[in-house]
N, C-alpha and C positions, 0 to 999 in steps of 0.2 A: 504494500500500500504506500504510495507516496502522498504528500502534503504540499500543498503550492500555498504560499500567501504573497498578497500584495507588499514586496518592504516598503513602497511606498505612503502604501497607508496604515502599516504599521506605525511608520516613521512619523506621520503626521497626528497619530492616535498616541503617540507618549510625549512627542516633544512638550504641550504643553506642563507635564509635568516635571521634566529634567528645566524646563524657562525654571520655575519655581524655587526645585530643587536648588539651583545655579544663584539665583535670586537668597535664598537663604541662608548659605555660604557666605554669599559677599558680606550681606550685612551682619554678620558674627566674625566674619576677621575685619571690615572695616574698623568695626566696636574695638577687636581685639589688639588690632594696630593701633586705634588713639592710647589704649591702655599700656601695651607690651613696649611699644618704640624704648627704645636702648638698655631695656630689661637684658639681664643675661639668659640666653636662652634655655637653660635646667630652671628657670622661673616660669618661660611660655609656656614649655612642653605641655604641663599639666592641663593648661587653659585650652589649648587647642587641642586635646585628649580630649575632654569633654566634650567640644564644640560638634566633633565627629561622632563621640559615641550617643550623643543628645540628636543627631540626625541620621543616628542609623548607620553609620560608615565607619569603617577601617581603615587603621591608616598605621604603613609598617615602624618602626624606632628611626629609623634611617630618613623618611621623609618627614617625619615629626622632625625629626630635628633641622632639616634641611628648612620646613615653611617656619621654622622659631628661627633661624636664625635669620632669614629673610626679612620676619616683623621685627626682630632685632634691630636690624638696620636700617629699618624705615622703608623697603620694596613694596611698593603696593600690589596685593596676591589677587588676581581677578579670575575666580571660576566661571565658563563657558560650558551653554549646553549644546 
């Protein structure tokens, strides 16, 4: 038995929830960059653990420490859906 689906309207039927998704990211490291900026990053870490486990998501030691050190330095982090 095979399966056909349209990806096109797949892709049209989730995107608005990855907009969302995308959208509620930003504004939790926006928050967390006015906060974090020149924090040492074993200070972020914890904050941005949260932010992810509070939306559902995983995120490994290695990139945790990579977006802390980014809000460390003041990079502004923009997630894209």
């Amino acid at each position: 038995m095979k399966i056909n689906f349209d990806e096109k309207a797949l892709q049209k039927l989730v995107q608005p929830a990855m907009d969302e998704m995308a959208k509620g990211y930003n504004r939790d490291f926006e928050s967390l960059a006015r906060q974090y900026r020149g924090k040492p990053v074993e200070q972020i870490k914890p904050a941005l653990q949260r932010i992810f486990k509070k939306r559902g998501g995983k995120i490994s030691d290695p990139e945790l420490s990579d977006y802390a050190q980014q809000i460390s330095d003041g990079v502004k982090i923009i997630f894209r859906s």
